[in-house]
MARBA-3410 file (N, C-alpha, C, O; in Angstrom, 1 decimal):
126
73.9,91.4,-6.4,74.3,91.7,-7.8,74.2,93.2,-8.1,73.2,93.9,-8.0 ~ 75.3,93.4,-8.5,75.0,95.4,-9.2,74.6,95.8,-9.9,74.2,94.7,-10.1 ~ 74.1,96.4,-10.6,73.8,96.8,-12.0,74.5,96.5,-13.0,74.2,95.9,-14.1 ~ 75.8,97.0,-12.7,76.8,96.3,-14.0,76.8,94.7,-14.4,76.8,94.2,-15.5 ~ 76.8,94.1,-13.6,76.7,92.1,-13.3,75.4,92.2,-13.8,75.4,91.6,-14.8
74.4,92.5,-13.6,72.8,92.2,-13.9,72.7,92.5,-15.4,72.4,91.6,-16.2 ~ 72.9,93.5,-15.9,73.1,93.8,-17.1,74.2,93.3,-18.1,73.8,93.2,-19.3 ~ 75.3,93.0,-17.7,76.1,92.8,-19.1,75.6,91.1,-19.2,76.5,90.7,-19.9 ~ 74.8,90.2,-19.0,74.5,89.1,-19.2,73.8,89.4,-20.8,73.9,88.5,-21.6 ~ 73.1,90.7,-21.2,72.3,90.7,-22.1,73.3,91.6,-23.7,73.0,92.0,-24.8
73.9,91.5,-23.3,75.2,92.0,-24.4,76.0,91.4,-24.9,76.6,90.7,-24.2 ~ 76.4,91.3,-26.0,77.5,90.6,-26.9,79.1,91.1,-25.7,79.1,92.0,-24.8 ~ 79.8,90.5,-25.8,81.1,91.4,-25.7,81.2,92.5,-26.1,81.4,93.4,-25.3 ~ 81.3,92.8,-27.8,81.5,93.5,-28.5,80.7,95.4,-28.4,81.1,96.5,-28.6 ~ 79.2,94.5,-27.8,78.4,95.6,-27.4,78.3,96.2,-26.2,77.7,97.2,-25.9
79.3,95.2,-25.2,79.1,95.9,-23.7,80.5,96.9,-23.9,80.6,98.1,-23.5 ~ 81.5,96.1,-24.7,82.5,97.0,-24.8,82.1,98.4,-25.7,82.8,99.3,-25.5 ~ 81.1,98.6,-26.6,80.6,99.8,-26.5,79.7,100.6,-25.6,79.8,101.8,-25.4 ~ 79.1,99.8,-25.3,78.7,100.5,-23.8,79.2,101.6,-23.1,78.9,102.8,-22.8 ~ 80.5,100.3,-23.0,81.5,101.1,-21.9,82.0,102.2,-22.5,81.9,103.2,-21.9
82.6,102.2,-23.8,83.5,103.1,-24.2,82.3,104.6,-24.0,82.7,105.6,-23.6 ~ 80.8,104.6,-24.4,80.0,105.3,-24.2,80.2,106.1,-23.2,80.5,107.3,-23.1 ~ 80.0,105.2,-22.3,79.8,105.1,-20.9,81.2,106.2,-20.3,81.2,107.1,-19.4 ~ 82.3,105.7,-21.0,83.3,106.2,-20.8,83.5,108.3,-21.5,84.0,109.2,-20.9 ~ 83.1,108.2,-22.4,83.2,109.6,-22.9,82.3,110.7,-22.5,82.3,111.8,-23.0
81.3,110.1,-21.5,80.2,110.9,-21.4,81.2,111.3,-20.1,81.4,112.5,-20.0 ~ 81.7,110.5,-19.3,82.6,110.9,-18.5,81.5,111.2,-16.8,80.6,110.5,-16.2 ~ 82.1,113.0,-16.6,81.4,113.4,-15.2,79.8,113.9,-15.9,79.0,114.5,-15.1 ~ 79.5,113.6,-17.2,78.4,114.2,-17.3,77.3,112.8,-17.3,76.0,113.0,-17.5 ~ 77.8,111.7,-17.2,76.9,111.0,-17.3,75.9,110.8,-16.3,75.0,110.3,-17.0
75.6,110.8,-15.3,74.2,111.4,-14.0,73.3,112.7,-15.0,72.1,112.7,-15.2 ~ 74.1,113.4,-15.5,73.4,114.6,-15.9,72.4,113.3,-16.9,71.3,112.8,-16.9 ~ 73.9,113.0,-18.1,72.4,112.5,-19.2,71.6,111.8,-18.8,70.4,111.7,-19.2 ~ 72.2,110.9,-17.8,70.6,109.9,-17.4,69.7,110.3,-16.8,68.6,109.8,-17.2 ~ 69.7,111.2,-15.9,68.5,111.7,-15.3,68.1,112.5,-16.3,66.9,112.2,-16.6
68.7,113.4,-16.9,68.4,113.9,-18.5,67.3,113.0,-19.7,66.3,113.3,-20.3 ~ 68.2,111.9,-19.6,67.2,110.7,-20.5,66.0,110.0,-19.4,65.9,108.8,-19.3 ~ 65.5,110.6,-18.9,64.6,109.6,-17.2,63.3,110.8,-17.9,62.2,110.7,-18.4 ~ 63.9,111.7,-17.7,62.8,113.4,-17.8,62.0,112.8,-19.5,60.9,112.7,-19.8 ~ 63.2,112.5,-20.2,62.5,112.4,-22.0,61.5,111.2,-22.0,60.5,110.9,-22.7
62.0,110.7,-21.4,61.3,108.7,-21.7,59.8,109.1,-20.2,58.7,108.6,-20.4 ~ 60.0,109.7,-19.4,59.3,109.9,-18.7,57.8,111.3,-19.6,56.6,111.4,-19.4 ~ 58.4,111.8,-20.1,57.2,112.8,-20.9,56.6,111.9,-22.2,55.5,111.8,-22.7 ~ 57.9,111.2,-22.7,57.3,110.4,-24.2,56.2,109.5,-23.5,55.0,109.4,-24.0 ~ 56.4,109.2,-22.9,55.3,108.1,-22.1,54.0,109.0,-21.5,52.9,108.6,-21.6
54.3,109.9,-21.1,53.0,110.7,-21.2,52.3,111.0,-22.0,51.1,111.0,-21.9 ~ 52.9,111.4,-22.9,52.7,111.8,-24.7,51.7,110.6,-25.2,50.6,110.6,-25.8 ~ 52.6,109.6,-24.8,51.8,108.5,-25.3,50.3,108.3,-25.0,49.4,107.9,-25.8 ~ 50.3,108.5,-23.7,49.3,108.1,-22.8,48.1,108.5,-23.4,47.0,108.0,-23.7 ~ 48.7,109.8,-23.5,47.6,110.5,-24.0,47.2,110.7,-25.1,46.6,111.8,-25.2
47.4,110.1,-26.4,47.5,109.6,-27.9,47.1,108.3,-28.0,46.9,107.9,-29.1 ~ 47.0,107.3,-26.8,46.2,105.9,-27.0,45.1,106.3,-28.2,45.5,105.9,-29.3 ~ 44.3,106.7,-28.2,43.5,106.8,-29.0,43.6,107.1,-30.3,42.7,106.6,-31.1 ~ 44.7,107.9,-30.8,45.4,108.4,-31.7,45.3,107.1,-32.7,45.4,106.0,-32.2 ~ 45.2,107.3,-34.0,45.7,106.3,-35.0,47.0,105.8,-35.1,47.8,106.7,-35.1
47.6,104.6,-35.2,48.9,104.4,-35.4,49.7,104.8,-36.1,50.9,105.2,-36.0 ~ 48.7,104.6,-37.4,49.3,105.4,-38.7,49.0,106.7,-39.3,48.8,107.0,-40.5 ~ 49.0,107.5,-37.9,48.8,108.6,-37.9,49.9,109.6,-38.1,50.8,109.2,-38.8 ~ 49.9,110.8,-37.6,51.0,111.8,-37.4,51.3,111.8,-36.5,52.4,111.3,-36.4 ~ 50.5,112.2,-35.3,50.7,112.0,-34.1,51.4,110.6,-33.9,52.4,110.7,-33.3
51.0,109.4,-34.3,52.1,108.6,-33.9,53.5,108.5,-34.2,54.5,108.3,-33.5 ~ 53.1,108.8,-35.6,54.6,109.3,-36.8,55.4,110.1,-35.8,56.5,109.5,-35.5 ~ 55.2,111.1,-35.2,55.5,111.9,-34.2,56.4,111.0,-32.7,57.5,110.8,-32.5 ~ 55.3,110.7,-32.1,55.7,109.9,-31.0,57.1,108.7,-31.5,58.2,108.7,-30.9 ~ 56.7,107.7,-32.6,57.6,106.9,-32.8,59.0,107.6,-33.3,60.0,106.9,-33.3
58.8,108.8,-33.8,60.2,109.3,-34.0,61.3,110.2,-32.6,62.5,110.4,-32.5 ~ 60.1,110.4,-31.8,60.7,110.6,-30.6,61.3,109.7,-29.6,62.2,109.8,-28.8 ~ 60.1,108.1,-29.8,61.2,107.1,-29.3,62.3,106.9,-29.7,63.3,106.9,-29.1 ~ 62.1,106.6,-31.1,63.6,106.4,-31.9,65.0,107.1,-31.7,66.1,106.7,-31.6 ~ 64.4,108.5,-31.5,65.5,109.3,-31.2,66.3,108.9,-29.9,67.6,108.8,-29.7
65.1,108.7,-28.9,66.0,108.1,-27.4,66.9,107.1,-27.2,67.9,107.0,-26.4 ~ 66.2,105.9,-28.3,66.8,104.9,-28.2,68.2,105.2,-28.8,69.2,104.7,-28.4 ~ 68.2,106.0,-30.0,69.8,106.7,-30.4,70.3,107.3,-29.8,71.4,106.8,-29.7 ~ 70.2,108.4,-29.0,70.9,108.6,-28.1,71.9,108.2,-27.0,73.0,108.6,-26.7 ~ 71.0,107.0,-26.4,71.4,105.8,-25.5,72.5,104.9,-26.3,73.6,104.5,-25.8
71.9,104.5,-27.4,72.8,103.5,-28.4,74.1,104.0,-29.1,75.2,103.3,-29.0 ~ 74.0,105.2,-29.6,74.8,106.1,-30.5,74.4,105.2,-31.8,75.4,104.7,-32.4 ~ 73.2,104.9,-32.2,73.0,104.4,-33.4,74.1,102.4,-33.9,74.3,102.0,-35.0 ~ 74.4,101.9,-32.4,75.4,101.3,-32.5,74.2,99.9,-32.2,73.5,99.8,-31.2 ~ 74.3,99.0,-33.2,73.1,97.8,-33.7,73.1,97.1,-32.1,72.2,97.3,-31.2
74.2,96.5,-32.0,75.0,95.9,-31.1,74.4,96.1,-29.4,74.1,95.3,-28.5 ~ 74.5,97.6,-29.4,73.9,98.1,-28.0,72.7,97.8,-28.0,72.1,97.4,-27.0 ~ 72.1,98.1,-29.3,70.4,98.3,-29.3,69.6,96.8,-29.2,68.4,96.7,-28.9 ~ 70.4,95.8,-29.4,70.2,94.6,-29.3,70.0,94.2,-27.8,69.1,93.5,-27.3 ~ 71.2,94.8,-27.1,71.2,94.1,-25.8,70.4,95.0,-25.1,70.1,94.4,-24.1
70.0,95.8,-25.3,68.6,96.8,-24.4,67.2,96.0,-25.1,66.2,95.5,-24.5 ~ 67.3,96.0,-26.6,66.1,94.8,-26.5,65.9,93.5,-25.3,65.0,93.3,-24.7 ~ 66.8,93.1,-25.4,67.3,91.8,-24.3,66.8,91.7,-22.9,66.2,90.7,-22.3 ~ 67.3,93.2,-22.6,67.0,93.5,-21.2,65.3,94.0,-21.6,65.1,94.5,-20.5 ~ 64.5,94.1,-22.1,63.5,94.7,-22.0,62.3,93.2,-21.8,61.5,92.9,-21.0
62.8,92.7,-22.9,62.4,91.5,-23.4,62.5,90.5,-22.0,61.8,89.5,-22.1 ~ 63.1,90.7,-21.1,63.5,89.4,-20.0,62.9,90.1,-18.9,63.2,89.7,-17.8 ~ 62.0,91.4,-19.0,61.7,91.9,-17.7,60.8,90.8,-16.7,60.9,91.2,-15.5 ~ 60.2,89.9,-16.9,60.1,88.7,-16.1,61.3,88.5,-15.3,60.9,88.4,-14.1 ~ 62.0,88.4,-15.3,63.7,87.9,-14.7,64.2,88.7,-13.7,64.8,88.4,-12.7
63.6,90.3,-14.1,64.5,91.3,-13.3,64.4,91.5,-11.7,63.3,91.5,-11.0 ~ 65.5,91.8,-11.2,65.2,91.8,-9.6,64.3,93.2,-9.2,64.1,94.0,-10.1 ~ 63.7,93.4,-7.9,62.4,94.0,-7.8,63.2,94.8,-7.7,62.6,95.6,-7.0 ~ 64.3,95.3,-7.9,64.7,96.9,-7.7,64.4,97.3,-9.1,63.7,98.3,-9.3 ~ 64.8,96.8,-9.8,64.7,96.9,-11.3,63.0,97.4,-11.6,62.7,98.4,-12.2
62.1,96.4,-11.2,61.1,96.7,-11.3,60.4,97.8,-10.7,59.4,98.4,-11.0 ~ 61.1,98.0,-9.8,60.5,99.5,-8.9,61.0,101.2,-9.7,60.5,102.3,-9.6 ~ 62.0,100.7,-10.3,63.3,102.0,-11.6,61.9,101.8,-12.5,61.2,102.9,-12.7 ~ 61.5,100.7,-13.1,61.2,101.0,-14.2,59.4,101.5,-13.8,58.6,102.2,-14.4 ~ 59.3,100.8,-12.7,57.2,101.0,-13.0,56.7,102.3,-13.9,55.9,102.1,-14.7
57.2,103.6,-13.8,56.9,104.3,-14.7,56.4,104.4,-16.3,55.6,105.1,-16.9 ~ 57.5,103.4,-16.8,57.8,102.8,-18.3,57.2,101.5,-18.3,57.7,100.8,-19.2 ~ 56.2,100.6,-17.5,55.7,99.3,-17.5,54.3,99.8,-18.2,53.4,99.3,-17.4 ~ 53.9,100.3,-18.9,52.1,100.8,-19.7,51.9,100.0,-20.3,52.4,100.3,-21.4 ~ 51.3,98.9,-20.4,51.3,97.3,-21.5,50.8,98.8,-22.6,51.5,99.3,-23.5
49.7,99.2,-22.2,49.4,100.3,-23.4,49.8,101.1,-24.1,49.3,101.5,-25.2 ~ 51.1,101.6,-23.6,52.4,102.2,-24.4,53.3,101.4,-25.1,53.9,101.8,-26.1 ~ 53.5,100.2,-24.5,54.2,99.2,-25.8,53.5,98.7,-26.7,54.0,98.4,-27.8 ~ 52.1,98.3,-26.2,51.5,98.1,-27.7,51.0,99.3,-28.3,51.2,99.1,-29.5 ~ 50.5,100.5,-28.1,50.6,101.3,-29.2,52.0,102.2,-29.8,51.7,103.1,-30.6
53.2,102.0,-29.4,54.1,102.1,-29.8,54.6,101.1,-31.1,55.1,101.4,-32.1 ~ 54.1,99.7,-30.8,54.2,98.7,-31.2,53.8,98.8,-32.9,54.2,98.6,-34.1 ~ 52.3,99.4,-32.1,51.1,99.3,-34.2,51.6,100.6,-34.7,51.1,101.0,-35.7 ~ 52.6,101.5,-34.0,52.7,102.5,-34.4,54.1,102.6,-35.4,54.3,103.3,-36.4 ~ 55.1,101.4,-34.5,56.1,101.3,-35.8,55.7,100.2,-36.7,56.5,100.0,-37.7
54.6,99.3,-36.6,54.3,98.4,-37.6,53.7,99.2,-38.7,53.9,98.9,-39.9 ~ 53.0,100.4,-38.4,52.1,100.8,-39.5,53.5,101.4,-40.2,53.5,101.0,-41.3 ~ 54.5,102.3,-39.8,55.7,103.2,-40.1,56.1,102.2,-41.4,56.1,102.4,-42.6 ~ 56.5,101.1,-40.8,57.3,99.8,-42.0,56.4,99.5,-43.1,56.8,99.0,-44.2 ~ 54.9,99.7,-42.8,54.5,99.4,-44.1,54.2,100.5,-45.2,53.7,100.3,-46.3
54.5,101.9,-44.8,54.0,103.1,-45.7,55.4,103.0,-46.5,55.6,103.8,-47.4
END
């Protein structure tokens, strides 16, 4: 199974067909942004790491959670649809084949998704 087949199971139609059209305008630059977006999600997660201690409803988290947000816009183009189906895939990582799990081990910190976690919980209640 390829990446494309492994992945579009967690998408509407509507959202793989943005995907693609994404997918599509980024054109010959798309390698650039991904490894581009690998380097960002790869330091935010350091960032993180090192902010475990940090208050949630802090600055520093204010901080960090607005840096996630931004990646996930970038990836999405702010489009509900996409951001759903990457929830999806995140959400089913039990399922994923071990190649998948070997791409992501970097991004697996139970301690970076839960303090990401209390960090946009605290954001929704100010």
């Amino acid at each position: 199974m390829d990446n494309q087949e492994f992945f579009r199971k967690y998408y509407t139609d509507d959202a793989w067909a943005a995907l693609e059209n994404r997918r599509s305008d980024l054109g010959s630059e798309l390698k650039t942004q991904a490894e581009e977006g690998t380097r960002k999600w790869t330091a935010l997660f350091e960032d993180i790491q090192a902010s475990l201690d940090a208050d949630p409803a802090g600055a520093t988290a204010e901080e960090l959670v607005a840096r996630w947000q931004g990646l996930i816009d970038e990836f999405t183009g702010r489009d509900r649809g996409i951001e759903q189906g990457v929830a999806r895939v995140w959400s089913d990582s039990a399922n994923w084949p071990s190649q998948m799990h070997a791409q992501t081990r970097p991004f697996m910190d139970k301690r970076v998704w839960e303090f990401i976690s209390r960090a946009r919980a605290a954001r929704l209640r100010l």
